[in-house]
C-alpha positions as CSV (number, residue, x, y, z in Angstrom):
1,X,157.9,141.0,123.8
2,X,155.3,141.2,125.9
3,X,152.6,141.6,123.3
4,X,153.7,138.6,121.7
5,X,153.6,136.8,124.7
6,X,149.7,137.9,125.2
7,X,149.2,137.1,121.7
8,X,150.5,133.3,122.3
9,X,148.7,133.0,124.9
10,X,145.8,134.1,123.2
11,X,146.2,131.9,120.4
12,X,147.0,128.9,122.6
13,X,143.7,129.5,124.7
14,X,141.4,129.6,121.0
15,X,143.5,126.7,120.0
16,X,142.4,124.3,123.4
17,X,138.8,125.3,123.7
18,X,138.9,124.3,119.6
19,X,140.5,120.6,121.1
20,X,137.7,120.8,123.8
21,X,134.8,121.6,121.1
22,X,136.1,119.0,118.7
23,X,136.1,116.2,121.7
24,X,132.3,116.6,122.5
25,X,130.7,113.8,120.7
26,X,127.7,115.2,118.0
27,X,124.4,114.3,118.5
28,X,123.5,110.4,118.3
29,X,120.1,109.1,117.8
30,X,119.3,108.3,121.2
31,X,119.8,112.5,121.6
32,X,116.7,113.2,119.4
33,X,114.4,110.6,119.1
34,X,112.4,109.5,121.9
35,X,109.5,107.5,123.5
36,X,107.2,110.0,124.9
37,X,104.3,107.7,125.7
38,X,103.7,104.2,126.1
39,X,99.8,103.3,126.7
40,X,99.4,99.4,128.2
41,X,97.2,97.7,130.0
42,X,100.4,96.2,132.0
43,X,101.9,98.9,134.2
44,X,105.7,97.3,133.9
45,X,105.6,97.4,129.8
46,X,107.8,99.8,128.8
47,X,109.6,99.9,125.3
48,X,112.3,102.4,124.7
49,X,115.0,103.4,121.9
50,X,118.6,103.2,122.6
51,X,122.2,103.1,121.6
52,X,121.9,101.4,118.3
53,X,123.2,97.4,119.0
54,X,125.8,95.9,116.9
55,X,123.4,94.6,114.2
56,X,122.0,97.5,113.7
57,X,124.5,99.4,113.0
58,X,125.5,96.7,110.8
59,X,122.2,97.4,109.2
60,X,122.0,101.1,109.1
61,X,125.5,101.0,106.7
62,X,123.8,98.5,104.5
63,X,120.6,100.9,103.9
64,X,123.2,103.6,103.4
65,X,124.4,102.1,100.7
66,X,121.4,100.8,99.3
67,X,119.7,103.7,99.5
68,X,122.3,106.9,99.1
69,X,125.1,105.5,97.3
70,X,123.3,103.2,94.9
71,X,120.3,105.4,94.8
72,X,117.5,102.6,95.3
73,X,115.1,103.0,96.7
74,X,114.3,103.0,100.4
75,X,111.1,99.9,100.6
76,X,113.7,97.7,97.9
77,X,116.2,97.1,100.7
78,X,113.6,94.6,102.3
79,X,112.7,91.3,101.5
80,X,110.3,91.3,98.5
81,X,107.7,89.5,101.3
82,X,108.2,92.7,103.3
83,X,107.4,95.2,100.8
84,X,104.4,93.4,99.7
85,X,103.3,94.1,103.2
86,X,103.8,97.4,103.3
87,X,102.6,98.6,100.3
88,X,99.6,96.4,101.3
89,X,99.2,99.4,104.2
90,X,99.4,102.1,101.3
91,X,96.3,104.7,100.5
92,X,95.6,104.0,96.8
93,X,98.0,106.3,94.8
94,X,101.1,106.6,97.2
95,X,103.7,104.2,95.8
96,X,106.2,102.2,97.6
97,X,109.0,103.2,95.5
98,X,108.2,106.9,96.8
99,X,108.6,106.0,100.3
100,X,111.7,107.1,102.1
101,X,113.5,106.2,105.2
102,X,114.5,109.2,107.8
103,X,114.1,106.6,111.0
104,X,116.1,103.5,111.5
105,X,116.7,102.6,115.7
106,X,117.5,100.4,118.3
107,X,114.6,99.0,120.5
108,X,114.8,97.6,123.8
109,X,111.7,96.3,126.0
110,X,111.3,95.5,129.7
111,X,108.7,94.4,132.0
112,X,105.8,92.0,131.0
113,X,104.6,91.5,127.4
114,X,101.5,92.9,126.6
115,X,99.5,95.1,124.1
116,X,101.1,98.6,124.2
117,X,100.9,102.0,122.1
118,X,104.1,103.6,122.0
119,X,104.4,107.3,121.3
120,X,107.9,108.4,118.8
121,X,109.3,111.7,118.7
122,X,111.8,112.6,116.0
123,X,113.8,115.5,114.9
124,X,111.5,114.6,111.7
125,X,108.5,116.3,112.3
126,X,105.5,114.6,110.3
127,X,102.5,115.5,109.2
128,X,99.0,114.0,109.4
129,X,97.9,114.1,105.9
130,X,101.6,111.6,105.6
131,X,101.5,107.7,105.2
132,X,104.0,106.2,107.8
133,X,104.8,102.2,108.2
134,X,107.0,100.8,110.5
135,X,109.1,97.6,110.2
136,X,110.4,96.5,112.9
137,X,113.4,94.4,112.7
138,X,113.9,91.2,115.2
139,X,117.3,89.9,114.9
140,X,118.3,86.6,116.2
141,X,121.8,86.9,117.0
142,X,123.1,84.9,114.2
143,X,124.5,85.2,110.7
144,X,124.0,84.0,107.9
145,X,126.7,82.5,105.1
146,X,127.4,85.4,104.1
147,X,128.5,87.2,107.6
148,X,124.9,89.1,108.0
149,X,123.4,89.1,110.4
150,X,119.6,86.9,110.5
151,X,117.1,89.5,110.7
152,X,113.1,89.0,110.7
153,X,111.3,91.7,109.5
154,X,107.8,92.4,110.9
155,X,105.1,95.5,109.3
156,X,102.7,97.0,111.5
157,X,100.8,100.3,110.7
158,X,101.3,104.0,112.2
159,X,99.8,106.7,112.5
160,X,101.0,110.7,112.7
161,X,99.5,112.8,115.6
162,X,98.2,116.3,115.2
163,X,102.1,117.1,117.2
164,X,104.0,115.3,114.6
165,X,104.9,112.3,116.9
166,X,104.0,108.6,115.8
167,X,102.0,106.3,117.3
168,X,102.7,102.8,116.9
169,X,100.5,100.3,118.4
170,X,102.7,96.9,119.2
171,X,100.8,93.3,119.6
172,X,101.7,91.2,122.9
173,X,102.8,88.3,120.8
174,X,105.2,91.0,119.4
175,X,106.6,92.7,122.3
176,X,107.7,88.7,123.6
177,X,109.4,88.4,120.2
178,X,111.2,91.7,120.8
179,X,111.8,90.7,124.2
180,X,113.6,87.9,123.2
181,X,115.5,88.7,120.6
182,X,119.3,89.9,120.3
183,X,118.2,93.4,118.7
184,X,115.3,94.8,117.7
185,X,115.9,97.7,115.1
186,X,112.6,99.8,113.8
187,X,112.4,101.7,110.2
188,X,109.8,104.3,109.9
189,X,109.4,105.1,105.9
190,X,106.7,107.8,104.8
191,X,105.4,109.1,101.8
């Protein structure tokens, strides 16, 4: 009797630290990717990534299914306008269609707009031989007929550092428009 009264025990002890793993929340993007540098001639800019906003998330189960259920691919989810853009930043030879999509977060800014080169780190680690855009994603709040939300999509250049880590410079008259807007979502797509 009293083994099997150790061995309940036993098994109820495995069985509550099991409840306890199961209730720790897995990692979330705010875990693993982060700003590591912002350069500005302001000292109060400061751009950061955070808990993804409601639109984004909105938007990150819309490029699931674009992408990984229908098997498009990753530069056809944006406006035609949009990819022109960014296959406007591609070396000759590297084709949109190739690019895929292993970043997609939540923005926020504070302090007062001006020029500023941000520094990324990912669990992705790049390489500098890669071609990486951003698009950065400036949503207004509202939605559209359809329920979507009104998003504005914006294409600036990047560039991979000899650590792996991207550097995105963002324009003043950019960082106001983030600053002001509902969400601000950014997609990083290499080749």
């Amino acid at each position: 009797m009293k083994k099997f009264a150790l061995a309940l025990a036993s098994m109820l002890l495995v069985l509550s630290a099991a409840g306890a793993v199961a209730a720790v929340p897995s990692k979330t993007t705010t875990d693993v990717t982060r700003v590591k540098a912002v350069e500005s001639t302001e000292p109060t800019m400061l751009i950061e990534v955070t808990e993804d906003a409601a639109p984004v998330v909105e938007e990150i189960e819309k490029i699931y299914q674009h992408v990984a259920v229908k098997g498009q691919a990753a530069i056809a989810y944006f406006p035609v306008e949009t990819q022109n853009e960014i296959i406007a930043l591609l070396p000759e030879g590297v084709k949109g269609s190739a690019l895929t999509m292993n970043e997609f977060v939540t923005l926020t800014t504070e302090g007062t707009a001006a020029d500023v080169k941000v520094t990324f780190t990912f669990t992705t680690r790049y390489t500098v031989d890669q071609k990486v855009v951003v698009v950065i994603g400036l949503y207004d709040g509202t939605r559209d007929a359809n329920g979507q939300y009104n998003v504005e999509w914006v294409v600036l250049d990047a560039e991979v550092l000899e650590s792996g880590d991207i550097a995105v410079e963002f324009p003043a008259e950019l960082v106001e428009r983030m600053k002001n807007a509902a969400a601000t979502a950014m997609a990083v797509l290499n080749d």
